[in-house]
N, C-alpha and C positions, 0 to 999 in steps of 0.2 A: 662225530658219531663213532669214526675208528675208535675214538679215545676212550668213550663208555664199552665198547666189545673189547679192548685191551685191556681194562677193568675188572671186567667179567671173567675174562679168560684166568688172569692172577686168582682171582678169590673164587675161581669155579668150585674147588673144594670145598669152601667153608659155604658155597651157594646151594652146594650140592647141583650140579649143571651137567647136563649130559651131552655132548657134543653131536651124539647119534638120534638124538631123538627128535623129531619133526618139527617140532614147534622153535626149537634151536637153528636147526635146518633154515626154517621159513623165514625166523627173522634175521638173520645174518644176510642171508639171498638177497632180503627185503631192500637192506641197510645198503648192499653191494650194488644194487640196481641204483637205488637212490646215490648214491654216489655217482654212479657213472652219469645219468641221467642233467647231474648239476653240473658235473663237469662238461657235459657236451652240452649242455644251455650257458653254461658260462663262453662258452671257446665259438659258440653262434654268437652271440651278443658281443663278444670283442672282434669277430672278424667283420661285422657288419659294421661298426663301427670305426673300423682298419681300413676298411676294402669301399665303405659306400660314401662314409661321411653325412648322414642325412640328422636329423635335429628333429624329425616326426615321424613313429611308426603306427601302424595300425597292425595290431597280431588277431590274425585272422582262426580261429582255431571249431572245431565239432565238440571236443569233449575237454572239459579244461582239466588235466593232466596235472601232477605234481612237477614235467618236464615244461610244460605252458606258465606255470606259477612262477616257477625259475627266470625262466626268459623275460616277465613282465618285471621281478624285483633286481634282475642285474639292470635291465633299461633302465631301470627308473632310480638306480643308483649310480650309473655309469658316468665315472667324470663328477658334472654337477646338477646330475639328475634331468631328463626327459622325456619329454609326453607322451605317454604312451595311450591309443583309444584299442578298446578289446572289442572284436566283431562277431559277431556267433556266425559258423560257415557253415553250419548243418542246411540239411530241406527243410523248407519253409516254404508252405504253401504260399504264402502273402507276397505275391513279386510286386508290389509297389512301391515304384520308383520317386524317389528324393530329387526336388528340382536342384539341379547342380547350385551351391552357393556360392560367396567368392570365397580364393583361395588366398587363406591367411595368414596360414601357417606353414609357410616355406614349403619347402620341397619334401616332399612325403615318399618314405618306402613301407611296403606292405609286406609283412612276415606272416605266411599262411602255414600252420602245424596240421601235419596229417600220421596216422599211424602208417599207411602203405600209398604209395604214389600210383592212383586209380584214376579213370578220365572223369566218375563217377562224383569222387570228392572234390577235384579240381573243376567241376563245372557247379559247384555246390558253392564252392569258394567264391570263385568269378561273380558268381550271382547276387552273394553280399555285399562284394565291392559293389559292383554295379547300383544296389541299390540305397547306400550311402549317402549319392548326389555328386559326390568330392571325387570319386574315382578317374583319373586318366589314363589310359589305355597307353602310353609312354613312360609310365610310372614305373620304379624298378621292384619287382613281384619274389620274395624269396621265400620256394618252397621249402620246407623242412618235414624229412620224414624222420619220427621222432624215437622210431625202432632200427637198431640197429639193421642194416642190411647185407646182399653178399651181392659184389659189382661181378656178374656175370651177363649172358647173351638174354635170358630172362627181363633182369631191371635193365638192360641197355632197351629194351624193346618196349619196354613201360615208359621210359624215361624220353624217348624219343616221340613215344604219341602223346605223353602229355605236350612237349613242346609244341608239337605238330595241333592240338586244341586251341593252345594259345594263340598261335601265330595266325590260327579263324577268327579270332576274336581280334587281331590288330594286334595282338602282345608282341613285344618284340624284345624289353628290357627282362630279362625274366631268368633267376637263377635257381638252381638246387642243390641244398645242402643237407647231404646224409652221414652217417656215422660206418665206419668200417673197424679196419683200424685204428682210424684217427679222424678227424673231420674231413669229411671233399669236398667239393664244389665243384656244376657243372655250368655251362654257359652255351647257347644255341643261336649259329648266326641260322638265322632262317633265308635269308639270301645265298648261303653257301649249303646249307642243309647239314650240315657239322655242328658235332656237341663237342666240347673241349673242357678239359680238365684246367679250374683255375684257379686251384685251392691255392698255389704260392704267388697268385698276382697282389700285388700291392692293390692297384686302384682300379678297382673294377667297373667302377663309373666311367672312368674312362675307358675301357675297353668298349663298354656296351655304346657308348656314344660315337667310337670308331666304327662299328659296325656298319653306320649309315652314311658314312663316307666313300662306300663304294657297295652299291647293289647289286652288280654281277647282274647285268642287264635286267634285274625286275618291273615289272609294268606299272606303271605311277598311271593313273587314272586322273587326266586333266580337266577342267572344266572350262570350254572354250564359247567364245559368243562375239557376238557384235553388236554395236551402240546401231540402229537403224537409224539415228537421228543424227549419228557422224561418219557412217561407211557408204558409200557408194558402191559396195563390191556383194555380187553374191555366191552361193553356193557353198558348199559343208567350210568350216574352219578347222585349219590344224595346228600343228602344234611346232610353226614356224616362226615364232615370233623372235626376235631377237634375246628375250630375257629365258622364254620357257627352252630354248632351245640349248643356249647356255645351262640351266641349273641340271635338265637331263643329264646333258657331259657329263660335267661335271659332276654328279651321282653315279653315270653309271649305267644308267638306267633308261627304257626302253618307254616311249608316252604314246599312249591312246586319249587322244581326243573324244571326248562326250558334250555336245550340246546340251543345253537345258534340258527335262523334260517337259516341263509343262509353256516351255516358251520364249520365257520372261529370259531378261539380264543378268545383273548382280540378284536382284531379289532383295528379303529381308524378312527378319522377324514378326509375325503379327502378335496381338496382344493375347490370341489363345492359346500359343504355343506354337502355332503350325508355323511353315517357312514355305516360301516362292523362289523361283529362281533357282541358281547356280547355289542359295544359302538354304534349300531344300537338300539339297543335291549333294551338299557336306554334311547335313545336319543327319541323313539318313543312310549315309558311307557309300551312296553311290560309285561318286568321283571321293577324291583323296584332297587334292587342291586345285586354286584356281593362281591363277598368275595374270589376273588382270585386273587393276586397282580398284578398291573400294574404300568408303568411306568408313572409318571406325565407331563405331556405334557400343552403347554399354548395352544394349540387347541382346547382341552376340555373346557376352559371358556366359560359359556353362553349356553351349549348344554349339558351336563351332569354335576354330582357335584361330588367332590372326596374327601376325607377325607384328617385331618391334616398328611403331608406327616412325620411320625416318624421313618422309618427304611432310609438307604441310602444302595445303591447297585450303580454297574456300568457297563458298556456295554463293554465286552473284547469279544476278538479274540479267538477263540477254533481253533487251530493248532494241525498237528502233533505232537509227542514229538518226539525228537530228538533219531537216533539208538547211539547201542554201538560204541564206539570206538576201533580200535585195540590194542592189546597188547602193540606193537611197540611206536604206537605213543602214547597208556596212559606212557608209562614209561618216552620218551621224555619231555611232557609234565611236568613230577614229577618233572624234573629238571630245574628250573626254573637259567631265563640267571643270575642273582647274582651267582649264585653257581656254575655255571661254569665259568665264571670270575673270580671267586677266587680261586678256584681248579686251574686255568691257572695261574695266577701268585703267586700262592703259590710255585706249583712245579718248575717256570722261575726261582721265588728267591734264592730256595734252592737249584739248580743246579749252580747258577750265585756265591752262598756261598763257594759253594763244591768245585768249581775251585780256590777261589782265596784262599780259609785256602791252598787246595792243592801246590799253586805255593808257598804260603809265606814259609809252614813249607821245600817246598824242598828246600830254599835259607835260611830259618834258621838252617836247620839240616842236612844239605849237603846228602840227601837221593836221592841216584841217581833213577832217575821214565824214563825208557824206553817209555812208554805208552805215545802215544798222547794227544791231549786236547779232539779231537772227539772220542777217544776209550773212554777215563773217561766220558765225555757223555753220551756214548753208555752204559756205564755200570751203572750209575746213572738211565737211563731209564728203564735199566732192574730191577732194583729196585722197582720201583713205577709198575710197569708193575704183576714180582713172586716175589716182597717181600722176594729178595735172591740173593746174586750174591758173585763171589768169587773175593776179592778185597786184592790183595798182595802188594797192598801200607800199610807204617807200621805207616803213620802218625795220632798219637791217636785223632784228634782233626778232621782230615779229617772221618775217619772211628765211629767217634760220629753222625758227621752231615748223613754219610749213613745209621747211625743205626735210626734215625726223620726221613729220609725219607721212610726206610720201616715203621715203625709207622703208619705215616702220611697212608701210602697205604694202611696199612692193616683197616683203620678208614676210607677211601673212598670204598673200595672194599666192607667193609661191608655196610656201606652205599648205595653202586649202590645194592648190593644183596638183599637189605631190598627192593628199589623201584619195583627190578624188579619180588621179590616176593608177593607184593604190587597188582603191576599187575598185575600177575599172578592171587590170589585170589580173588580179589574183583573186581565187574565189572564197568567199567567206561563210561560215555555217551558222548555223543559230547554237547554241552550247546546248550541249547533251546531258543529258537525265542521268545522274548520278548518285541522288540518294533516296530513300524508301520514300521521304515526303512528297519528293517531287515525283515521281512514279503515283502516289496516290491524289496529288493536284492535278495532273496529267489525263486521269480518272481511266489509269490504266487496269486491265485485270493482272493479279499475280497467277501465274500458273506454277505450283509448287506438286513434284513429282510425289507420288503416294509414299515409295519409300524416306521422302526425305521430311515428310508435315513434319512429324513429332519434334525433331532437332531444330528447324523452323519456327516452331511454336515455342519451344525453350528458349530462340534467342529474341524473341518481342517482349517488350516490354507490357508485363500486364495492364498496367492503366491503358494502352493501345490496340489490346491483341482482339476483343470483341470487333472495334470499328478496322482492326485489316484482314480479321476472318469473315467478315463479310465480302470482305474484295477477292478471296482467293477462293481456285480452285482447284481441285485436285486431280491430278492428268497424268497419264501413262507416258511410255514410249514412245506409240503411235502417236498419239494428241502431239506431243513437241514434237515430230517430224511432218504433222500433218498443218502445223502453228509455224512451223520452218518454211514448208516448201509455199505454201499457199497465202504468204505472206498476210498473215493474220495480225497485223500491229496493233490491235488492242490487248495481246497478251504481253507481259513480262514476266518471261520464264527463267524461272530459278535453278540455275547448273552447278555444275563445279566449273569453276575459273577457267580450268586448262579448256573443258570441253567446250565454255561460250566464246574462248577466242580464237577456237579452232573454226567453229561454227561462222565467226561473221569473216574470217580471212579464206573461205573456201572461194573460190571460181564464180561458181555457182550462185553467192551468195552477195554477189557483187554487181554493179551496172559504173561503166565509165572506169573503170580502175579504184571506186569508191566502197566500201564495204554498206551493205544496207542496214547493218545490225552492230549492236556497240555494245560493251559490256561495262555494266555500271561500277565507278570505282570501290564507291561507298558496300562495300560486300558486308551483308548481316550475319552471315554463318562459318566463321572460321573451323576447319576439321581438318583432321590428319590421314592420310591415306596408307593401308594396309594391303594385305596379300592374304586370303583366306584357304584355310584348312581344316577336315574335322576335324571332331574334337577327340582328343587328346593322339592328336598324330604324329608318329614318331619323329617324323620329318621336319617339326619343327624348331628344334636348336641347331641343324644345319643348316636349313632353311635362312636362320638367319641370321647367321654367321657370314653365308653367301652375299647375301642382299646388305647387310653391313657394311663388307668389303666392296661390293659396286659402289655402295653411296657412294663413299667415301672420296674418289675421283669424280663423282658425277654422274659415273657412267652409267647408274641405275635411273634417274630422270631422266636421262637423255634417251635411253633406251625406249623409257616409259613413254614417252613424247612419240618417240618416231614410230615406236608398235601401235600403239593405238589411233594418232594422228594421224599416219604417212607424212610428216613433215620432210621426210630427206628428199622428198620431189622437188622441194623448193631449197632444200639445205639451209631450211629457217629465215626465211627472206621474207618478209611482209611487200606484200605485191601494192602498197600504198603507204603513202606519206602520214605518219601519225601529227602531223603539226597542220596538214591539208594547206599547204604554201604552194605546191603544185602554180605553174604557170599556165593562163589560159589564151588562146588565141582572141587579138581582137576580130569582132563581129560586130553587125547589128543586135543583136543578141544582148551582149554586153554595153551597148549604148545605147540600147533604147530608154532607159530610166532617166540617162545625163540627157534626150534629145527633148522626154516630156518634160524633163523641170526647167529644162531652155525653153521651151516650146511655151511653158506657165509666164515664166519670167517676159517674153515675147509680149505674150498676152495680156500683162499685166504693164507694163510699159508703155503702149497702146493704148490700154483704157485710160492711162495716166495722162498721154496725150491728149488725147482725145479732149479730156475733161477740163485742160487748161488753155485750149484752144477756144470751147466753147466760155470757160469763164475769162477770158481774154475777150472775144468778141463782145459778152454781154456787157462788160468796164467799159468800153468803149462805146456803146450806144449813148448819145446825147440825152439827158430828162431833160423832157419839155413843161 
C-alpha cells in the first residue's frame, strides 16, 4: 500500500494531486489506519502463538472489522495454517444453550475483539461462549481491544471490573491485549486481586497455570457426605479427611464443607438432564468439588469434570456366605472319586490274586483246602475290614498276599481315621456363590443401586439381559443399609468391590469371628474411579497433578481406603481366616454326626445278627 502512495507522490504532477485536499486527506489516513491496524493484528496473532501455544481458536467478535479480518487470515496462515471458528458476540435475544459435545479438538483459546473494554460487551461475549456447548470456564479468554488506547487511572478502572465480571463467572485464565505504543498485555491473579503487565513473558500458559498453585487462603467449596450403608458415625461432615485436607495445603486455600442438598450421596446424571446428589451440586456450581470417589461414567461429559481416572475398582455382588457344612458330608467330600476307585480295585485285584496263588499252590502242593472260593472271600474281606483273621490254609505264598492285604487295611483305616478326624476338628463350609449363574440358580434377587442400572445393563449380555431384568431391582441407599442391617439374604446387592468387602469385614457384620456376607469373585462391572468437579473448573490440572503424584507411591488408595473405610482401627487386619482352617474345640456338638452313623452301623450289625441267628436255628430244625 505504501508502495502505490510512493507512486502517487512521484507522478503527483503529471496526476495533478493536491496533497491539501480532503479526499487525499481521507485516503492516506485511511491507508495509515489500515496499516497500523495489520500490523497490530499480525503482532496479536504471533504473540498468541509465542505466549499460548494452542492449535484451536474461536474469535469472538460484534462487528467484523477489517482489524477482525486480519486476525482470522494471519491464523489461518500461521505456520501451517489453523482452525479457526468465528462467533458472533453481539445481543442475541436467543440464549439457548448447546448441549456441551465431546471435546475433540485439543485445547482451545478464545480471542474476543471489542472496540472499548465495557462490562456491557464482555458479558455479550461470555454469553456466546456459553452458548456454544464447547465452552469451559478454565479455558484461556483473550480480550483484544481493537482501538488504540491510553493506559491511565480511567482503563485501569475498566480493566480491573472487567476482570472482576469474569472471575463471577469462574473465569480465571483470562488475558488482555491492547495497543499503545506498542502491543501489552495484562493478566489478573484473582486470588491476589493484582493485574500485571505480561507483555515480555514467554509462556503465558504457564503463568496462568501457576496461578492455582497457591490461593492465598480462597474458599474451595467441598462437597462432603456419608455412605449410610458404610459409616456408623453421625453428625455434620468436614473436611477432615486425610486426602481433602492434604490438597487444601497444599492450594493454599481455606474449605467449607457443603452437604448434599437434596440428601442423596454421589448422585448422577438422569436421562432428562437433571442431576441428584453431590453431581447436582457440581453441575449447578454450588460446591466446586467433591474428594470422595466416584465411579466414572460417559454421562458426566459436558456437565461436570472428573479427574484422570488412576485407581480401578469394580462393581460385585455382596451375597450371603455360604453356612457349615456337616460332618458327614465334609468327610465324604475328603474323599475324592480317584480314591475310591482305586481303593475299589486295589482290593478286586488282590482278592482276584488271593484266589488264583490259592488254587495254583493247592494243585502244585496237593494241599487238600475244604474251604470254598466264597468262604476264602469271606475271609479276605474280613481282612481289610479287622486287619485279622484265622486262616488255616498252609500255603506260604497265599498267607504272604493276606499278610498286603491287612497292610494295605491298616494304611486305609488310618487314612479314613485321619479324614474323619479332619472333620471332626476343623470346620468346613459349603462354597460360596461366585458367579451371576449361580446367584440366579440360588433364586437370588439382584439388588442394583439406581445410579449404577445403566452401566449394569451394558455389561449383560443381551441374549440374557430380559431373563435377569426380571430378577433385579432397583434400590437406594436406605434399601442396601436396610438389606444390610436386617439381614435380608434373599438380596444380592451390587457395590463397588472396596465398599462390599468393607461391609462383610465390619464387627457388626459378623457372628463367631465369621463374616456373615461374601463378596462374589466373578465381578460383572469393571470401572474406574474418579474425583469430581464442575464443569470447566480451574482446579483441574492441579487437581491432578496432585492426585498423580499420590498415586504413585500408593499413598492416594491408601488414603482412599482408610478416609472412607476407617481401616487404620484395625491397620488392615481381616479379623478372620480367609481359608476358614480356624481350629475348633472338641464337643458333643462336633460328634454328634460320628456318634449317629456309629449308632446306624450298631443298628445295622444287630439286625445282622439277629437275622443269622434266626436262620441258624431254623437249619437246624429236623424235617420230619
Amino acid at each position: 500500500m505504501f508502495k502505490v502512495i510512493l507512486a502517487l507522490s512521484v507522478f503527483k504532477l503529471c496526476l495533478c494531486l493536491n496533497e491539501s485536499s480532503p479526499l487525499y486527506t481521507e485516503i492516506f489516513t485511511y491507508h495509515n489506519e489500515t496499516y497500523l491496524r495489520a500490523d497490530f493484528a499480525f503482532q496479536v496473532v504471533n504473540k498468541i502463538f509465542n505466549a499460548f501455544e494452542q492449535w484451536f481458536f474461536t474469535i469472538t467478535f460484534c462487528e467484523f472489522t477489517y482489524f477482525e479480518n486480519r486476525i482470522l487470515k494471519y491464523t489461518e496462515n500461521y505456520g501451517h495454517g489453523y482452525p479457526v471458528m468465528l462467533l458472533n458476540g453481539c445481543q442475541d435475544p436467543n440464549a439457548t444453550e448447546v448441549k456441551p459435545k465431546l471435546d475433540t479438538h485439543g485445547n482451545t483459546a478464545y480471542l474476543v475483539t471489542s472496540k472499548s473494554l465495557t462490562i456491557e460487551s464482555s458479558e455479550y461475549a461470555l454469553q456466546a461462549l456459553i452458548r456454544t456447548g464447547v465452552f469451559k470456564p478454565r479455558s484461556s479468554i483473550i480480550f483484544v481491544v481493537n482501538t488504540p488506547v491510553e493506559i491511565n487511572s480511567y482503563f485501569n478502572y475498566d480493566m480491573f471490573n472487567h476482570f472482576q465480571l469474569l472471575w463471577s463467572r469462574s473465569i480465571t485464565n483470562s488475558i488482555i491485549m491492547v495497543w499503545t505504543d506498542k502491543l501489552r498485555m495484562y493478566l489478573y491473579n484473582p486470588f491476589y486481586s493484582k493485574i500485571k503487565d505480561v507483555t515480555d513473558v514467554r509462556d503465558i500458559a504457564h503463568i496462568l497455570a501457576k496461578q492455582h498453585e497457591d490461593l492465598n487462603g480462597h474458599e474451595i467449596r467441598l462437597s462432603v457426605f456419608r455412605k449410610i450403608f458404610i459409616s456408623d458415625e453421625t453428625g455434620p461432615v468436614y473436611c477432615n479427611s486425610k486426602l481433602a485436607s492434604t490438597v487444601i495445603s497444599i492450594l493454599n486455600a481455606t474449605c467449607k464443607p457443603l452437604a448434599p442438598r437434596d440428601g442423596n450421596t454421589v448422585g448422577d446424571m438422569l436421562p432428562n438432564g437433571t442431576a441428584t446428589g453431590v453431581t447436582a451440586d457440581l453441575l449447578d456450581g454450588y460446591t466446586d468439588m467433591e474428594l470422595n470417589s466416584r465411579i466414572l461414567k460417559n454421562s458426566y461429559y459436558g456437565y461436570i469434570d472428573t479427574t484422570y481416572p488412576l485407581v480401578q475398582d469394580e462393581l460385585c455382588f455382596l451375597i450371603k456366605k455360604s453356612m457349615s457344612q456337616s460332618t458327614f458330608m465334609t468327610t465324604i467330600r475328603l474323599i475324592s472319586i480317584d480314591m475310591l476307585f482305586a481303593f475299589i480295585f486295589i482290593v478286586i485285584a488282590l482278592i482276584g490274586v488271593s484266589l488264583l496263588i490259592r488254587k495254583v499252590e493247592t494243585r502244585i502242593w496237593e494241599i487238600k483246602d475244604r474251604r470254598s472260593q466264597s468262604e476264602t472271600v469271606l475271609d479276605l474281606i474280613k481282612c481289610f475290614i479287622r486287619q485279622t483273621v484265622d486262616i488255616k490254609y498252609p500255603g506260604p505264598l497265599f498267607r504272604a498276599v493276606a499278610l498286603l492285604i491287612m497292610i494295605y487295611s491298616l494304611i486305609v483305616d488310618c487314612a479314613i481315621d485321619g479324614i474323619i478326624t479332619s472333620a471332626i476338628a476343623y470346620p468346613r463350609y459349603k462354597e460360596d456363590i461366585n458367579t451371576l449363574d449361580e446367584i440366579l440358580a440360588n433364586n437370588l434377587t439382584l439388588g442394583v443401586h439406581n445410579r449404577h442400572m445403566r452401566i449394569f445393563k451394558r455389561s449383560i449380555n443381551p441374549e440374557h439381559l430380559d431373563q435377569i431384568m426380571e430378577r433385579t431391582e432397583a434400590i437406594n441407599d436406605q434399601k442396601i443399609k436396610q438389606v444390610i442391617e436386617e439381614r435380608q439374604y434373599q438380596y444380592a446387592v451390587l457395590l463397588k468391590k472396596s465398599d462390599a468387602q468393607y461391609i462383610s469385614r465390619k464387627p457388626s457384620n459378623m457372628r463367631n469371628g465369621r463374616p456373615l456376607y461374601h463378596t462374589a469373585g466373578d465381578c460383572p462391572v469393571p470401572c474406574s474411579v474418579v474425583y469430581g468437579l464442575r464443569y470447566g473448573s480451574p482446579y483441574l490440572p492441579r487437581l491432578n497433578y496432585l492426585l498423580n503424584h499420590l498415586n504413585q507411591g500408593g499413598i492416594l488408595r491408601h488414603w482412599s481406603v482408610s478416609d472412607e473405610y476407617t481401616l487404620l482401627q484395625t491397620k488392615n487386619k481381616v479379623s478372620y481366616s480367609e481359608n476358614n482352617k480356624e481350629k475348633k474345640p472338641l464337643n458333643m456338638k462336633n460328634v454328634r454326626e460320628v456318634i449317629i452313623v456309629w449308632s446306624f452301623g450298631l443298628f445295622i450289625s444287630t439286625t445282622v445278627f439277629i437275622i443269622e441267628l434266626i436262620t441258624n436255628f431254623v437249619n437246624k430244625i429236623p424235617v420230619i
